[in-house]
N, C-alpha and C positions, 0 to 999 in steps of 0.2 A: 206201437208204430210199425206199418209194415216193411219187409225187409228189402232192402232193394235186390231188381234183380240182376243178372250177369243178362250181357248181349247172347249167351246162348245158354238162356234158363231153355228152352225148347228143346234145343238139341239131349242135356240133360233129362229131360223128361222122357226124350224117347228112347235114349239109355236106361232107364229105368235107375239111375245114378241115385245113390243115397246120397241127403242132404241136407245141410247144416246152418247154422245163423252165425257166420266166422263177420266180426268188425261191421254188423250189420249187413250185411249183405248174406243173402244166402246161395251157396256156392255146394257145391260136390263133393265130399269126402272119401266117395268110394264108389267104383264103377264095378268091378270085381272083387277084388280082396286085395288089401293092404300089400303084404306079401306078392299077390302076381303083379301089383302092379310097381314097385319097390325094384324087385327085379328083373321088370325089362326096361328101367331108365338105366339099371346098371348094366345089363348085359347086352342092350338092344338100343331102343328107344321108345319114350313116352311121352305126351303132350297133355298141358296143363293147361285149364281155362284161370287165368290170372288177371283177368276182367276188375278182381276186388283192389286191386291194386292203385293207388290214387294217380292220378297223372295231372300234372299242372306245369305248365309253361309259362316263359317268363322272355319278352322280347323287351327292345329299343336299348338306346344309347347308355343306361346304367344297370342294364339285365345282369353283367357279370358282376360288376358291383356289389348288385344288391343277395345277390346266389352267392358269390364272397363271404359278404358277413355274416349269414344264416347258416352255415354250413361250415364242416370244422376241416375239411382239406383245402385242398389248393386251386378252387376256379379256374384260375387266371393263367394253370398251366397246361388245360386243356385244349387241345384244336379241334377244328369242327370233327365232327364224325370220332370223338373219345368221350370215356363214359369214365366216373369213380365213384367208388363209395366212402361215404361221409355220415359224420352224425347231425343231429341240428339238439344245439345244445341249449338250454337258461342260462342268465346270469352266475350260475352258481356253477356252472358246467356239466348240470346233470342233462342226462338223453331224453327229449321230449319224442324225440323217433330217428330211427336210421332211413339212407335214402341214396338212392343212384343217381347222380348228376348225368345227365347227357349235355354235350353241345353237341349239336344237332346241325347236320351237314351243309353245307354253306347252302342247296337251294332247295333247304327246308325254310317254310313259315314263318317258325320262332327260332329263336336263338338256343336256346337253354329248356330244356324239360326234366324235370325231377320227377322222381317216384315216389309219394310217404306210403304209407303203409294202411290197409286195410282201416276205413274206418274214418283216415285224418286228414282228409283231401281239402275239405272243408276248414277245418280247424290251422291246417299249412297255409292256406291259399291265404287267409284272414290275416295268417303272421307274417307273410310278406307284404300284403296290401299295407299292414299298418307300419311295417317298419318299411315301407318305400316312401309313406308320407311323413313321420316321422324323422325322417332323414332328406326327405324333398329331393328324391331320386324319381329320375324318367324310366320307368319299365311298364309295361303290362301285362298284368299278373292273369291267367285265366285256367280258373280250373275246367279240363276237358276231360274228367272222369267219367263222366256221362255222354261223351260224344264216341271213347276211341274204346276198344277192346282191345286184353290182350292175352297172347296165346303163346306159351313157352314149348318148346320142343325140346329134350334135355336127352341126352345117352350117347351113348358111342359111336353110332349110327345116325345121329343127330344131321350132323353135316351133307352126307350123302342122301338123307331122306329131305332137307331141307332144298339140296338143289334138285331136287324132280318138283317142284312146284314153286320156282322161280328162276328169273335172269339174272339175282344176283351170283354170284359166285361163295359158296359160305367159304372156302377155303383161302379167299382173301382176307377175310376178318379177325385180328386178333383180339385178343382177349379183352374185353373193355372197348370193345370198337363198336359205330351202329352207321347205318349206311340205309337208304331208303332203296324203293324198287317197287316191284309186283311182286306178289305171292298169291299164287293164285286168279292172278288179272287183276288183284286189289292191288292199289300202293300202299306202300305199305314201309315205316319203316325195321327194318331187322337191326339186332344188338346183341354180338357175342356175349350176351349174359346168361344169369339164371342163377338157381336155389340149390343147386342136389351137386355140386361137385364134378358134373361130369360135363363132356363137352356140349354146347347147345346153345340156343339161342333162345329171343324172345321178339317177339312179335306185335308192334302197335299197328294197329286199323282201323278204319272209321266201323263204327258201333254196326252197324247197320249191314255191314259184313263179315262181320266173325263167322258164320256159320260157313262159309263160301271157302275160308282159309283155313280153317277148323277141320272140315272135310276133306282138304287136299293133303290131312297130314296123317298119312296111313299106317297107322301105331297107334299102340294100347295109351288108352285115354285114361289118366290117373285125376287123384281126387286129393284135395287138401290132406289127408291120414298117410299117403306115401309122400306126401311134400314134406310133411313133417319127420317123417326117420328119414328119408334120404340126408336133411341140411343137417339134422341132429348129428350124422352120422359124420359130418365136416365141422361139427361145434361153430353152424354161423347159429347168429343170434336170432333169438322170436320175439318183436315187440308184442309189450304187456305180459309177457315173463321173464327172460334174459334182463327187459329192464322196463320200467315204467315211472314216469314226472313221482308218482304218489305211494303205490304200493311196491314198489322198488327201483326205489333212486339210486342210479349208477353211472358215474362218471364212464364215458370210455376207458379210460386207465382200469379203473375196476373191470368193465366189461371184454378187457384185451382186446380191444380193437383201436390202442394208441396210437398205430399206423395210421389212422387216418385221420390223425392230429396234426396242424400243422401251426404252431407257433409264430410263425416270421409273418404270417396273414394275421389281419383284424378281425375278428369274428364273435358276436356274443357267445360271452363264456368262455371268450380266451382268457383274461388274467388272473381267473379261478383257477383253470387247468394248468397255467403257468406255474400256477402256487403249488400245484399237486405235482405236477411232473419233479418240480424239485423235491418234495417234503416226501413222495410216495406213497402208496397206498397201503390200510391195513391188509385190505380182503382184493381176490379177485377171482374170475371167474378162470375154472380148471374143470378139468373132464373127469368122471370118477369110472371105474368098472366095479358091475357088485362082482363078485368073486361065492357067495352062496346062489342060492334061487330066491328069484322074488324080481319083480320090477319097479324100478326108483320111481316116482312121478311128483311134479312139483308141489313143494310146500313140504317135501317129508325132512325130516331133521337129519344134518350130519353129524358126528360125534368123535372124538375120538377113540382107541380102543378102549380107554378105563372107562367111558359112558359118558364125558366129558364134552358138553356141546360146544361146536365151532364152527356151524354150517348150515345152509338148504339150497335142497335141490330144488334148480329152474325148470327145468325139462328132462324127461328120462321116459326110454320105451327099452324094448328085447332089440339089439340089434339085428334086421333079417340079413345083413351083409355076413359080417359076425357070430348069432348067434348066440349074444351072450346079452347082460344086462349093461347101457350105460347110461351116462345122466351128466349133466350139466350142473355143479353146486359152485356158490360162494364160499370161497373158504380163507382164514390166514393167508398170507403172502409165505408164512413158512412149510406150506401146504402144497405152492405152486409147482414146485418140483416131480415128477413123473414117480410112481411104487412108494409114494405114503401112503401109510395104512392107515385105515380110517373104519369106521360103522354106518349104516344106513339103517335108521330106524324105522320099519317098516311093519306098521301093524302092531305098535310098541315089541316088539323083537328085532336086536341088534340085529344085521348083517353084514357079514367083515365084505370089506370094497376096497382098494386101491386110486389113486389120482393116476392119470392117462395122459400125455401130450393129445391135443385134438392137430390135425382132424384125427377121428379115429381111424379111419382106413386110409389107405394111400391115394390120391389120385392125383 
């Protein structure tokens, strides 16, 4: 099947961008080198084509409703122009995908736009169609993954680079906020969000003009391989590793993201996670650092120091912020706590590692 492409495969190409098949789409990994491009989101800024990213909105008289019960925060306590993030859970309460709720500025289109994640735009869009009929709720559901592109700007400099190529103001937006405008002569709308920790925004546009917005944003063009150590480096989570419906099933409680649990709302897979919230979890996810050489990567065993298994790691790369080795594992809830000692078995040879509070660096 061929891969679909990002609204600026082109621009890509004449970057000479290495590139990858990420959630079916094939998307950029690398424009320069991991490392250059790693740290100038930290020290600078840097612009990501985030195109693979599913985009579906959800209008008319039962839109909050029905984004209510799919979704495990709080809908119904956002105003126009706020954004959260939430899970969309099963029956059972395990994470079929995580996702960013927008409602969306009073004289926007739709009401409501959520984000799934690479890949499941399709698969989301189906699961509210069916539980809007199902439940004989008024919305309309429409997947515009294919209409809108979108382009993240993330660093320190973020703010100040984002307002030389519009009228919005970025230094009215707080955090979780989105707000429409031009960018670049496109409308466009802008969302203090994003992936790496630092300050920045992200950018939806009609498809057709990503290259236009793309090009107004003058800084080092990064590729999915520094998207991934910068979020690692904040321990957010990577759907189909952090957690997956089949080859790893995890309640948000396991995945520490119970924050954006909210119990006093309806939602499938609330009175599973009721059950859990009180009874608790065995395992959950904790940060480790290897403390020898070696780099952790998913699926390697954790153990404890007598060679005793009690773990695996999700995600693990060399921190370039750092410096050092870290990694993302499931482990005991007696684990959870910050300098237990533990092993990472790497290449069937121990290596002594430590648990971390995330994020790992400060921001």
């Amino acid at each position: 099947m061929p891969l679909r492409p990002s609204p600026l495969s082109a621009a890509h190409e004449r970057a000479d961008a290495s590139r990858i098949d990420f959630g079916g789409w094939e998307m950029p990994v690398e424009f320069d080198s991991i490392r250059t491009e790693h740290a100038a989101v930290r020290e600078h800024a840097g612009k990501f084509d985030v195109s693979h990213m599913g985009q579906v909105t959800v209008s008319g008289s039962d839109a909050e409703q029905l984004t209510q019960r799919l979704t495990t925060n709080d809908v119904s306590a956002l105003s126009p122009g706020e954004a959260q993030y939430a899970g969309i859970t099963d029956a059972d309460g395990i994470l079929l995908d995580d996702t960013v709720v927008y409602r969306l500025p009073a004289n926007a289109a739709d009401d409501y736009l959520f984000v799934p994640n690479a890949g499941h735009d399709g698969e989301m869009t189906d699961r509210w169609i069916s539980h809007r009929d199902e439940w004989g709720l008024a919305a309309t559901v429409t997947n515009r993954t294919r209409e809108y592109a979108m382009v993240a700007v993330q660093g320190p400099d973020a703010p100040e680079l984002l307002s030389t190529a519009t009228t919005v103001d970025p230094s009215t937006l707080g955090r979780f906020e989105v707000t429409s405008g031009p960018v670049a002569g496109v409308e466009s709308l802008v969302a203090r969000t994003g992936y790496t920790g630092e300050a920045g925004f992200e950018i939806l546009c009609p498809w057709d003009d990503a290259e236009q917005v793309w090009s107004s944003l003058d800084c080092q063009p990064c590729g999915l391989g520094a998207r991934d150590t910068l979020r690692l480096e904040m321990g957010y989570l990577l759907s189909g590793q952090e957690f997956h419906p089949t080859e790893e099933p995890r309640t948000p409680y396991e995945a520490d993201i119970d924050w954006t649990v909210t119990l006093d709302t309806e939602f499938v897979g609330r009175d599973a996670l009721a059950a859990i919230e009180r009874e608790g979890v065995s395992e959950r996810l904790v940060g480790l650092e290897l403390l020898d050489r070696g780099v952790p990567r998913n699926g390697y065993e954790v153990t404890e120091p007598d060679g005793t298994p009690i773990g695996h790691i999700t995600s693990g790369t060399m921190s370039p912020t750092l410096g050092v080795p870290i990694a993302l594992a499931y482990l005991p809830t007696d684990y959870a706590e910050p300098d237990s000692e533990v092993e990472v078995v790497i290449r069937d040879e121990p290596k002594d590692a430590r648990t971390r509070a995330t994020p790992f660096i400060d921001r």
